[in-house]
C-alpha positions, 0 to 999 in steps of 0.5 A, spaced: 393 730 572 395 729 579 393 731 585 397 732 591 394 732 598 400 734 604 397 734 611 399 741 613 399 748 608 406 750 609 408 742 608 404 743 601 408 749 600 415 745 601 413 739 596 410 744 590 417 749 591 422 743 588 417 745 581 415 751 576 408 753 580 402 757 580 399 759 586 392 758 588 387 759 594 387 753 598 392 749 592 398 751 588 399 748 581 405 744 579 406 746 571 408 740 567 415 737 568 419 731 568 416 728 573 408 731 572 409 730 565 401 733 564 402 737 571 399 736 578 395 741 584 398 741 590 392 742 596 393 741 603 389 739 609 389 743 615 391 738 620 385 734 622 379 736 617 374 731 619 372 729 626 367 723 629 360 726 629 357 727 636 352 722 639 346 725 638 348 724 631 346 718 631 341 717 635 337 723 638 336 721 646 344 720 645 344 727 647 341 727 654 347 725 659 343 719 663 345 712 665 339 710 662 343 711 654 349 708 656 353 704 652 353 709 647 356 704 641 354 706 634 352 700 629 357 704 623 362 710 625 361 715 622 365 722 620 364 729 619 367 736 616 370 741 621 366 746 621 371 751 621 374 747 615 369 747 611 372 751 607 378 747 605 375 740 604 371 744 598 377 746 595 380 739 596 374 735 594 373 740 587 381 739 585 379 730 587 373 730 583 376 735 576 375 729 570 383 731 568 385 728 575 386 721 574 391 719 579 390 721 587 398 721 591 397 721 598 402 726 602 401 726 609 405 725 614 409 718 613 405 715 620 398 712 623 396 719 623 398 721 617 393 716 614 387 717 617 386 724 616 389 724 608 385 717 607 378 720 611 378 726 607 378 722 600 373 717 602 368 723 605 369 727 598 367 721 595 372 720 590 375 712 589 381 714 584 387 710 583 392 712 589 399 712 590 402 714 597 409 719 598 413 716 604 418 720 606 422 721 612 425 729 610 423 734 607 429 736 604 429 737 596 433 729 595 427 726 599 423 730 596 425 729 589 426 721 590 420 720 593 416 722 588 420 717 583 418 712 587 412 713 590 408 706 594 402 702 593 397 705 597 396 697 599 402 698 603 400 702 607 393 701 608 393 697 615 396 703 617 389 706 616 386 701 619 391 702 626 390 709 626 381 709 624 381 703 630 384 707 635 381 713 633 374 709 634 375 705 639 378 711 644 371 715 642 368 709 645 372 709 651 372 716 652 365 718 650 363 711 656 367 713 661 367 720 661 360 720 661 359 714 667 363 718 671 361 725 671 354 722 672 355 719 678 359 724 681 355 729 679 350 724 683 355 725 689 354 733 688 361 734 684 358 739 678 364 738 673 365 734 667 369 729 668 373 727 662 376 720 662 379 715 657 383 710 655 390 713 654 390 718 659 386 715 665 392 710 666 396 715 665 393 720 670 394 714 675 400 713 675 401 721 677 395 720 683 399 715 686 406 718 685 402 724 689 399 719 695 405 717 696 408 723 697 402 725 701 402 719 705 410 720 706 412 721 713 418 724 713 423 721 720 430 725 722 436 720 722 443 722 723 449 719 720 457 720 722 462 722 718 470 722 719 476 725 715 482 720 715 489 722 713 494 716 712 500 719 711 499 726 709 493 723 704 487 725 706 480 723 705 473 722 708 468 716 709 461 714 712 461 710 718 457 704 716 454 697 719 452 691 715 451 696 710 447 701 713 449 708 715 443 711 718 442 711 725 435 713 728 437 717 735 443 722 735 445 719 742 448 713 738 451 718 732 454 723 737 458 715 741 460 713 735 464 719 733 466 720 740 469 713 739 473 714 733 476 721 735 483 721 734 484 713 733 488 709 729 485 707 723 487 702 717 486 701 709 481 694 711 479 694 704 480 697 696 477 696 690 477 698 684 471 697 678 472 700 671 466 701 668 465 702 660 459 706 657 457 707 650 455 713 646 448 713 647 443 711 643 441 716 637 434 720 638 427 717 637 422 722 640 420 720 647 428 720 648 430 727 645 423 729 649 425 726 655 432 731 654 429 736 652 425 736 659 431 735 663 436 740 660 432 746 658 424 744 662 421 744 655 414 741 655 414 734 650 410 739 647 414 744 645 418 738 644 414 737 639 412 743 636 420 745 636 421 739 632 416 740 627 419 746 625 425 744 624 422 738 620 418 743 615 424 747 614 428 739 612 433 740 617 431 734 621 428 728 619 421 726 621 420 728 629 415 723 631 419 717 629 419 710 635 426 708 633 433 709 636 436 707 629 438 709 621 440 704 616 445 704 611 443 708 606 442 712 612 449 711 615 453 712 608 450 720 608 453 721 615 460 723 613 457 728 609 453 731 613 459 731 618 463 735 614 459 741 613 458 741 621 465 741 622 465 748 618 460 751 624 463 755 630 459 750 634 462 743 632 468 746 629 473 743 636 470 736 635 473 734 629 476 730 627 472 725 629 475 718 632 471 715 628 470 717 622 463 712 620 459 708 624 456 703 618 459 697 621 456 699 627 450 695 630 448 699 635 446 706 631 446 702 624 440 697 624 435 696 619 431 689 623 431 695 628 428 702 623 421 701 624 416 706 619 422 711 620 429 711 622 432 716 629 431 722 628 437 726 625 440 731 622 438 731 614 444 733 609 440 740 609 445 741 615 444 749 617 449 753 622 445 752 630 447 760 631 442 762 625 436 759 628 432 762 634 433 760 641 428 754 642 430 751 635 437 752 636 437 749 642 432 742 641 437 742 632 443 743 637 440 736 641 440 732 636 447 734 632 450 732 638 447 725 640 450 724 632 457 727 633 457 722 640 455 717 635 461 718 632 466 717 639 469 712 643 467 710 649 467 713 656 471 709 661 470 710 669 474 706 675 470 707 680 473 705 686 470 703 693 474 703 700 473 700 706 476 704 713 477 700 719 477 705 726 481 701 732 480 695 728 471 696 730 468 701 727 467 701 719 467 707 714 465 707 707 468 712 701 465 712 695 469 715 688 469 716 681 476 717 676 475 718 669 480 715 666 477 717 657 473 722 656 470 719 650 463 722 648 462 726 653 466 730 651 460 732 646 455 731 650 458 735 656 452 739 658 448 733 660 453 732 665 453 738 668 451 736 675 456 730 675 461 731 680 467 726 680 470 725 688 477 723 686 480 718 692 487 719 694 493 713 691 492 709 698 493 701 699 490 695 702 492 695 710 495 701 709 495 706 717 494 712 719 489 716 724 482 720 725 483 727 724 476 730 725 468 727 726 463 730 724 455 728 725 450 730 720 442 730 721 438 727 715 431 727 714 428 722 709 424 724 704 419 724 700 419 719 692 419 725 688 414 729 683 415 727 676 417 732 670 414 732 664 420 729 661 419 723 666 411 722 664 414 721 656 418 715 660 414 713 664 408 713 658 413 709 654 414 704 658 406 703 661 408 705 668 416 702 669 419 709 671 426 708 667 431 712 665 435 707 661 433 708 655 438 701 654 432 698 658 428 702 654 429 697 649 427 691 653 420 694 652 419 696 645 414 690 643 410 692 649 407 699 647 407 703 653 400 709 654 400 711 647 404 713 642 411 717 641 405 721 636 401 721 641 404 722 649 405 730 647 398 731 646 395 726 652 400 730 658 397 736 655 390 735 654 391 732 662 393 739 663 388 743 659 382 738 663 385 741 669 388 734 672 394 736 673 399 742 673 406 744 673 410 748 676 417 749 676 417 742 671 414 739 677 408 735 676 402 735 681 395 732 680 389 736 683 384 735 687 380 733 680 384 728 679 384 725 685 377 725 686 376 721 679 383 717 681 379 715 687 372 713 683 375 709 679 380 705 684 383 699 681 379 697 676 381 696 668 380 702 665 386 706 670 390 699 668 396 702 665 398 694 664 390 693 659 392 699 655 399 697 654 397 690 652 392 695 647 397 698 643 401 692 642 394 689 638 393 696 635 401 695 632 398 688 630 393 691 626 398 696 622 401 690 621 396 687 618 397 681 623 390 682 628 384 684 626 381 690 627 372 688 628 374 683 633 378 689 636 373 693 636 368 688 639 373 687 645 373 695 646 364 694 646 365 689 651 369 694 655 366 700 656 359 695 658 365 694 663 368 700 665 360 702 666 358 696 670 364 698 675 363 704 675 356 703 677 357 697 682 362 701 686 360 708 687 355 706 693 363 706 696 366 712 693 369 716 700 372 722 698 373 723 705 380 728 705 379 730 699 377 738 698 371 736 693 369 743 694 374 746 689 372 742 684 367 747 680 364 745 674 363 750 668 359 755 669 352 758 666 353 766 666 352 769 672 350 776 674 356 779 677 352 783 681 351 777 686 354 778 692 358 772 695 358 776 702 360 783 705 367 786 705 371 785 711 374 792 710 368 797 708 363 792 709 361 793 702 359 787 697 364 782 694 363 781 688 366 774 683 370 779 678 374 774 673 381 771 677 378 774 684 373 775 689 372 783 690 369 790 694 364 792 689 365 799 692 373 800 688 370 804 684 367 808 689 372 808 695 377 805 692 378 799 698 382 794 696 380 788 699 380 783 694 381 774 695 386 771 689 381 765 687 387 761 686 392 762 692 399 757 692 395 752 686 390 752 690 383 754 687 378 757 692 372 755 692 366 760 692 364 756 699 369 758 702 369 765 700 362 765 703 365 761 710 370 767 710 366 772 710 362 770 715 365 766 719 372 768 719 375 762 717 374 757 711 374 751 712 380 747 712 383 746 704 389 741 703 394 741 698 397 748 698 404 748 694 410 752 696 415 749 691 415 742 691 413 741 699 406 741 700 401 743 706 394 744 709 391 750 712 385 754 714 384 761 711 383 765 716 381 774 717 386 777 721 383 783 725 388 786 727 393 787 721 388 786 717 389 781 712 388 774 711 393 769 713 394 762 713 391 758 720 395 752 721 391 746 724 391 744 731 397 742 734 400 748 731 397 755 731 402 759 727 400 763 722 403 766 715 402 772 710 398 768 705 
């Protein structure tokens, strides 16, 4: 007999249905068949089963978080059984260890990651038996079925292995450095937090630092900028007034002379130029991309993302989610026309069919097998299912990629966009800018994600053609801000190590260099950033907190928040799956770096200045508390205020029903304790920066208000105006 272990127990489940089965707790038999001529079980993994053993683990002192211990780097790495899953990995290793099984096929999720889980747990049961590997991008009944029939070697897919347990140990190495280098110095410093650092997610939270300072530091400037409506012989039209390609001017005196210079002049068609432009169905999905879609259109975290995609996947109507390639082979592309037809049955795609194009297998920009990495794009399988019969998120994320495949299948779209340039008494010069689309093409399909795109449609005017100014009007502008990233815009900037593009055409470019991560792993990362309370994300906008910048500010320039170093890693880490670069010297190279990061760390923290940042709000675990301690005396009744979970309270509600309570987190702010105390007694906390109100951000006192009783917002000097908080 055989054994069968799948990653997850609803994948263990779809494998097995194609088959007679009985049901057993923790696996499902498979009676004797054409394919398992003597039968087969069917067990599964329950995610990752095993994990990385703790330091003490290897060495008792490893345990106590000191310089002195540090680096932490085993002689041989070393796994165990999750505890909670301790369970299963029996039921798993007595199925590998029967004498009937004499044939053990490796069915986890056809990946890096997929190999280290299902491989790591054969290896802690103790079994060496021969081992075939089942790889296969859907989970449809066909795919199934031929993937059991033609089953891999499992020596194809073992340096995939080695990539996966490399990166497993090297990131333990970093992290576990890293993290406890840092939480020390700056617990040395009075910051009492647990600082988590790493090699992925630190270049990562960088990145977002940064964009944060320079919004902090951005100094907003008023401009003004003069605009003019022209009619050339009952065509009328408007445009910018412009010098030397420059249209803002710095005071409102020159803005308001310019317009009073143009009122009711001659004016004159200087030049016109016409450019049509041709854009290409884009490319079809691979995860970064259709998470990036997903964020833009519908808000959806890469996570949800993710998750939805997984669903679909485990019912086998996409194919595999975390695919990198943004192209199918012809194997691949010979399924489409079929697949077409039975869309083309559904309400949804019904008006879109027939199709300009019925196959696209000649065509290179979707059909490629030099370009399909492990997987092809993400697609619809031939499973197709109705879009209407799904829940909302499912239907929405299926509905994205049905329709990247229908405008796969479409022509081009065609734009002319036209350029003019008015002459105003042959001195002052306005620009128009306009956009005429000349095919729709697939756009058609994809018109949701074109919503906000508004066409400005110049009348038919001609080089020297005359006519007059009718209206000037002056408009005051103020220059803004770089704008916060969404999380769509983390995957991107993720993908392509820290270069912020939204061409997924450039996106190309930069495929041999691995960006931060993988497209398994950039989900995780954002939301293990999130959970570690680095960032947070409010109306899809991603702002870093004090946390983050104080740990952002520690490291500085040093390699271990080099966005370019770890890009550089994955790359080497890919050479190993490869099985082009070694994996010891690799890991010889991630020994000498945390030495590194621990060096730096130490020679620089005499000169950390956390000068303007709120360190005070920082508040690491806390030990239990007695909740009857008071943190001052209430401003209402002059009771006790009491810490009580999500605020600060009266302790006499109970008796008296005062109400007067002090939310612990105001405008994504967190209050500390301190300040609640300064309050208290003094009136005023002390100033804490970094209030959010929609995507502005401010800084104030919080101060008592006497007179109406409540406590408001006390802006620092020159200004004294006061809000509600």
């Amino acid at each position: 007999m055989k054994v069968i272990i799948a990653e997850k127990p609803d994948q263990g489940s779809t494998l097995a249905s194609q088959f007679k089965t009985k049901k057993h707790q923790g696996y499902i038999e498979i009676l004797p068949n054409e394919l398992f001529s003597k039968g087969a079980y069917v067990t599964w993994a329950v995610g990752h089963l095993c994990q990385l053993v703790d330091p003490q683990t290897y060495k008792s002192e490893w345990k106590k978080w000191s310089l002195d211990t540090l680096p932490i780097i085993p002689n041989q790495f070393k796994y165990e059984v999750t505890k909670s899953k301790a369970k299963q990995f029996q039921i798993v290793k007595q199925l590998l260890k029967k004498p009937t099984v004499t044939e053990v096929i490796h069915a986890g999720d056809a990946g890096r990651e997929g190999e280290l889980i299902i491989r790591n747990i054969i290896h802690l049961a103790g079994v060496k038996k021969p081992m075939k590997r089942l790889w296969i991008s859907s989970l449809t009944p066909k795919s199934i079925y031929e993937g059991f029939q033609q089953l891999k070697d499992e020596e194809e897919t073992r340096n995939l292995y080695y990539e996966a347990y490399t990166r497993a140990c090297a990131d333990w190495v970093v992290g576990m450095n890293a993290s406890r280098v840092y939480s020390i110095l700056l617990k040395s410093k009075g910051i009492q937090d647990v600082f988590s650092a790493g090699r992925v997610q630190t270049p990562t939270l960088a990145l977002i630092v940064k964009r944060e300072k320079e919004i902090e530091s951005f100094k907003s400037e008023p401009f003004w900028e003069v605009f003019a409506t022209f009619n050339m012989n009952g065509k009328t039209y408007e445009g910018k007034w412009q010098k030397e390609q420059e249209s803002r001017l710095t005071t409102q005196e020159m803005a308001v002379k310019i317009a009073a210079f143009c009122q009711r002049k001659d004016a004159q068609v200087k030049e016109l130029d016409t450019e049509r432009k041709e854009f290409q169905p884009p490319l079809l999905f691979n995860l970064s991309s259709l998470q990036a879609t997903a964020n833009s259109m519908y808000k959806f975290s890469p996570k949800k993302t993710l998750d939805v995609l997984q669903s679909l996947y485990q019912k086998g109507i996409v194919s595999y989610p975390r695919s990198d390639s943004n192209y199918v082979t012809k194997g691949e592309a010979e399924t489409f026309p079929d697949i077409l037809q039975k869309l083309s049955q559904f309400q949804d795609y019904a008006s879109y069919f027939p199709l300009p194009n019925p196959s696209i297998i000649n065509n290179k920009r979707f059909v490629n097998e030099k370009k399909v990495t492990d997987h092809y794009a993400i697609i619809p399988t031939e499973q197709v299912k109705d879009p209407s019969t799904l829940s909302g998120d499912e239907r929405k994320i299926y509905d994205l990629v049905v329709r990247r495949l229908l405008a796969a299948h479409h022509e081009k779209a065609i734009f002319d966009y036209t350029t003019l340039l008015t002459l105003v008494d042959g001195r002052a010069e306005f620009i128009s800018k306009g956009k005429q689309q000349i095919q729709e093409g697939w756009r058609k399909v994809l018109f949701q994600q074109n919503k906000d795109d508004k066409d400005v449609i110049l009348p038919n005017v001609v080089k020297g053609e005359e006519g007059k100014v009718v209206d000037v009007q002056v408009k005051e502008g103020k220059t803004q801000p770089p704008k916060r990233y969404t999380e769509g815009q983390l995957i991107t900037l993720m993908k392509t190590a820290g270069k912020h593009l939204d061409n997924e055409e450039l996106e190309k470019v930069l495929m041999k260099s691995e960006g931060l991560g993988t497209e398994a792993t950039r989900a995780g990362i954002i939301t293990m950033l999130k959970d570690r309370k680095y960032i947070e994300v409010t109306k899809n906008q991603v702002f870093a907190t004090d946390k983050a910048k104080v740990l952002i500010t520690a490291i500085g320039d040093k390699i271990l928040a080099s966005p370019e170093m770890t890009a550089k890693w994955e790359q080497r880490l890919a050479e190993i799956g490869q099985g082009k670069a070694s994996a010891s010297s690799f890991m010889e190279q991630t020994k000498k770096l945390s030495a590194k990061i621990i060096q730096d760390a130490i020679q620089t923290a005499e000169s950390w200045d956390f000068n303007g940042l709120d360190v005070e709000s920082i508040e690491g675990p806390k030990h239990k508390k007695a909740r009857n301690v008071s943190i001052g005396t209430c401003k209402l009744c002059d009771g006790k205020v009491m810490e009580k979970g999500q605020f600060y309270g009266c302790s006499n509600y109970a008796k008296t029903k005062c109400n007067f309570t002090i939310s612990k987190k105001i405008l994504s702010k967190t209050i500390s304790q301190t300040n609640v105390k300064k309050l208290l007694k003094d009136g005023q906390t002390n100033l804490i920066k970094g209030f959010k109100k929609g995507d502005k951000t401010f800084d104030a006192f919080l101060k008592w208000d006497e007179q109406d009783k409540k406590i408001v917002f006390q802006f620092p000097a020159p200004s004294s105006n006061q809000v509600e908080s």
